[in-house]
C-alpha positions as CSV (number, residue, x, y, z in Angstrom):
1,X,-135.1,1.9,126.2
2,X,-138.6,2.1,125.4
3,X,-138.4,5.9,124.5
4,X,-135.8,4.8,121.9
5,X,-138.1,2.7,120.4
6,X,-141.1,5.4,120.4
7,X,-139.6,7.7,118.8
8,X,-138.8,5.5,115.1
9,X,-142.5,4.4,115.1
10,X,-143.2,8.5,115.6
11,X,-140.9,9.4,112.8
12,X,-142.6,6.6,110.7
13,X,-146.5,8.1,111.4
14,X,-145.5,11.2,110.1
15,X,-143.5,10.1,107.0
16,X,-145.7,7.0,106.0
17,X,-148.3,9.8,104.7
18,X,-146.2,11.3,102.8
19,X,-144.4,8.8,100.9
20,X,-148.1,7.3,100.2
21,X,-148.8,10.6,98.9
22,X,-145.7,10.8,96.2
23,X,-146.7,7.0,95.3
24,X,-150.0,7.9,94.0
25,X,-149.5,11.7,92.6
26,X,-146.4,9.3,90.7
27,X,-149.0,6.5,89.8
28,X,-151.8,9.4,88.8
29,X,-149.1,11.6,86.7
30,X,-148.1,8.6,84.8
31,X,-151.2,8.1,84.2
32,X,-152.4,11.0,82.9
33,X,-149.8,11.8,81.1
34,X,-149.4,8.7,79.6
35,X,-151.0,9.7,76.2
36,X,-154.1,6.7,76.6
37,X,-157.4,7.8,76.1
38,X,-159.4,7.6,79.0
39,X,-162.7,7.1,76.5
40,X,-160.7,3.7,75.3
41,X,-161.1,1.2,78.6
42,X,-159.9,-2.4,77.8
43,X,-163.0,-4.6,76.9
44,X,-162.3,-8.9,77.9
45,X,-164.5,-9.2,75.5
46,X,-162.5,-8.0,72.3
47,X,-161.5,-11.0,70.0
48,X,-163.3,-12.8,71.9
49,X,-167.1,-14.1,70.5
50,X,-170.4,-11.8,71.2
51,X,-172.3,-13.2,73.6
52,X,-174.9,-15.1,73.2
53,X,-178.7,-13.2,72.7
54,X,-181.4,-12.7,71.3
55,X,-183.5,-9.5,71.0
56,X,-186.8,-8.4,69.9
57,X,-187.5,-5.8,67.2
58,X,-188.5,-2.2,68.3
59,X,-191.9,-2.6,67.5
60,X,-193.8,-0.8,65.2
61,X,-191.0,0.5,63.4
62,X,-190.5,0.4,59.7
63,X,-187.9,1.1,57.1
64,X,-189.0,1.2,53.2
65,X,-192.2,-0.5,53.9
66,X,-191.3,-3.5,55.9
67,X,-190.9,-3.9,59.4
68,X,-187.2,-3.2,61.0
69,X,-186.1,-7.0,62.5
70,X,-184.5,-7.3,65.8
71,X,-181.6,-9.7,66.0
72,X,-179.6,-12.5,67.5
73,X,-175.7,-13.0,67.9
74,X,-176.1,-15.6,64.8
75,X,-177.2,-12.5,62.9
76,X,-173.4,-10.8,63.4
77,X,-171.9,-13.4,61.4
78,X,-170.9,-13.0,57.7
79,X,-169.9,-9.2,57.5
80,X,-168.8,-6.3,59.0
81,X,-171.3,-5.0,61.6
82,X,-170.9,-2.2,64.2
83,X,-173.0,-2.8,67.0
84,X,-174.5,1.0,68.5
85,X,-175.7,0.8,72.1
86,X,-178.1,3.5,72.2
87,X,-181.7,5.5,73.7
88,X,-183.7,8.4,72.6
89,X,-182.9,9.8,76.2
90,X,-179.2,9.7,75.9
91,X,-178.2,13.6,74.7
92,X,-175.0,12.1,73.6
93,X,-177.0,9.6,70.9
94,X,-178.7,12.1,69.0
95,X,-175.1,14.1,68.3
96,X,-173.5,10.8,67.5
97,X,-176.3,10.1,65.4
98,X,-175.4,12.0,62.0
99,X,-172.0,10.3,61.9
100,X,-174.1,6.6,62.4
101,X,-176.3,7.5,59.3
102,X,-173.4,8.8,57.2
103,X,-171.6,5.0,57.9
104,X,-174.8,3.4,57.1
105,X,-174.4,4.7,53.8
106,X,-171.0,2.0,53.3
107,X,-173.0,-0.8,51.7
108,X,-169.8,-2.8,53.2
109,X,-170.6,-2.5,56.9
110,X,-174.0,-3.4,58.7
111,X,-175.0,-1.1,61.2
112,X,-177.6,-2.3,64.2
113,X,-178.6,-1.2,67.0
114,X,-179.5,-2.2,70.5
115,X,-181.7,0.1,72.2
116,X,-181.4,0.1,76.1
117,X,-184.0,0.8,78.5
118,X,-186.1,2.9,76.2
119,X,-189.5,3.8,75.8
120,X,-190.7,2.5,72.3
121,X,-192.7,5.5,71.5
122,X,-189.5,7.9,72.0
123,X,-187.5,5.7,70.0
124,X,-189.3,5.3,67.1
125,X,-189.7,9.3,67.4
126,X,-186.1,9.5,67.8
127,X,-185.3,7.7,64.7
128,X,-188.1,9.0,62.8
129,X,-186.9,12.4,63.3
130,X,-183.5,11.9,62.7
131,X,-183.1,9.1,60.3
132,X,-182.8,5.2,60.9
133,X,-179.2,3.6,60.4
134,X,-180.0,0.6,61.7
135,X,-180.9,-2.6,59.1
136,X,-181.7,-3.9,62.6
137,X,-182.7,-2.8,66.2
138,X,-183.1,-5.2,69.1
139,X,-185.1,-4.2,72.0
140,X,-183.0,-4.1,75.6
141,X,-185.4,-3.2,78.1
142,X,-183.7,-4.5,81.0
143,X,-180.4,-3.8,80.0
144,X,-179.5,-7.8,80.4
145,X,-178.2,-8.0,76.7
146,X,-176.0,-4.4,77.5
147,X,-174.7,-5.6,80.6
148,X,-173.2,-9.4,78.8
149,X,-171.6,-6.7,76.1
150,X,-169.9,-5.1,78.9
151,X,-171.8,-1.6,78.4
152,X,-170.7,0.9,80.7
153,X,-173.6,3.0,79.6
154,X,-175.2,4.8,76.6
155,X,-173.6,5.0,73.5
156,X,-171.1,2.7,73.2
157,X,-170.3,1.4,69.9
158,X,-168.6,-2.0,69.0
159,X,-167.3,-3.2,65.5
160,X,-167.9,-7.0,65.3
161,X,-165.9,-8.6,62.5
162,X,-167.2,-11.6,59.8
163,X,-166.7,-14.4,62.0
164,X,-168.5,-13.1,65.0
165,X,-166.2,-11.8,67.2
166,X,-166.2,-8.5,69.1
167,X,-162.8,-6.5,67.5
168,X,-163.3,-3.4,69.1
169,X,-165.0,-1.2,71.3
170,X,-166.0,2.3,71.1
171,X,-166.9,4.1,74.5
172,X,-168.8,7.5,74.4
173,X,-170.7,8.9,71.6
174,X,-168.6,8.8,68.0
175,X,-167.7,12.9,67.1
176,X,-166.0,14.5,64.1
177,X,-162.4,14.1,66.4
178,X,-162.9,10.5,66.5
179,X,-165.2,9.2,63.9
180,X,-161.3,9.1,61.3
181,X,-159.7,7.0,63.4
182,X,-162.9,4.7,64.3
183,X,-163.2,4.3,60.6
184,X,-160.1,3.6,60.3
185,X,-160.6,0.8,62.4
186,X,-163.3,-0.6,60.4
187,X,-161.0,-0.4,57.8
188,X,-158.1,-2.9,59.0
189,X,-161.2,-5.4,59.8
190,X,-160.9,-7.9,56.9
191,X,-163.9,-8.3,54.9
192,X,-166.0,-11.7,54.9
């Protein structure tokens, strides 16, 4: 009697493998073919308010004279603004960088920056050499400010509509493929 019941607990130690195996090639093929992009992870924080903060200007660095102001969450309010999470380290930055100044250039959207664990010396450089979109960059040196944005790492760019809240978030460095439909985005944000 006990070899009778031996031998479906045998059968099942072989097979139990295998039928996990089908469940996740299923769960990973229906994934991946899907048609999401893996660069678009869901954000909790999208309609939802930024957090609250408060960051220090990159020191030292200037813009037509006058000196480049950090910011606060109370200075998201009132317009468009896309938020760029960025460092003079990050290779990724500088090629996302031509398409930030070109949308700098829409006198409808702010562009600011936060730059993350940086040293001020290389970012000033960085900007100086390849132009400053920013009307203002706050100072992250600790990443604290990143981290309540829910930054995965560097870039990540957010677009943070009139009334303060996050509407959507960009992760990886903006390229000709995707910089349309990010635009795009901006787009369908109403204006203040």
């Amino acid at each position: 009697m006990a070899e009778a019941t031996e031998r479906p607990r045998s059968r099942l130690i072989f097979i139990l493998p295998g039928l996990v195996f089908l469940a996740l090639a299923g769960l990973f093929s229906v994934q991946l073919f899907s048609g999401r992009n893996p660069a678009e992870l869901p954000s909790v924080l999208i309609n939802k308010p930024v957090p609250t903060f408060s960051l220090a200007p990159l020191e030292g660095l200037v813009a037509n004279g006058q000196p480049v102001p950090g910011f606060s969450n109370e200075d998201l309010k009132g317009r468009v603004t896309v938020v760029n999470v960025w460092a003079s380290w990050c290779g990724p930055c500088r090629q996302e960088h031509p398409l930030l100044v070109d949308l700098a250039k829409d006198p409808s959207i702010r562009v600011v920056g936060i730059n993350q664990r940086d040293n001020p010396d290389n970012a000033r450089r960085f900007l100086g050499a390849l132009g400053n979109p920013y009307a203002a960059v706050g100072v992250d040196p600790n990443g604290r400010a990143s981290i309540d944005w829910g930054v995965y790492g560097v870039p990540e760019t957010f677009i943070v509509g009139p009334d303060g809240t996050i509407r959507h978030k960009h992760i990886g460095p903006l390229t000709p493929e995707n910089f349309a439909g990010f635009k795009e985005r901006l787009r369908q944000i109403p204006r203040a």
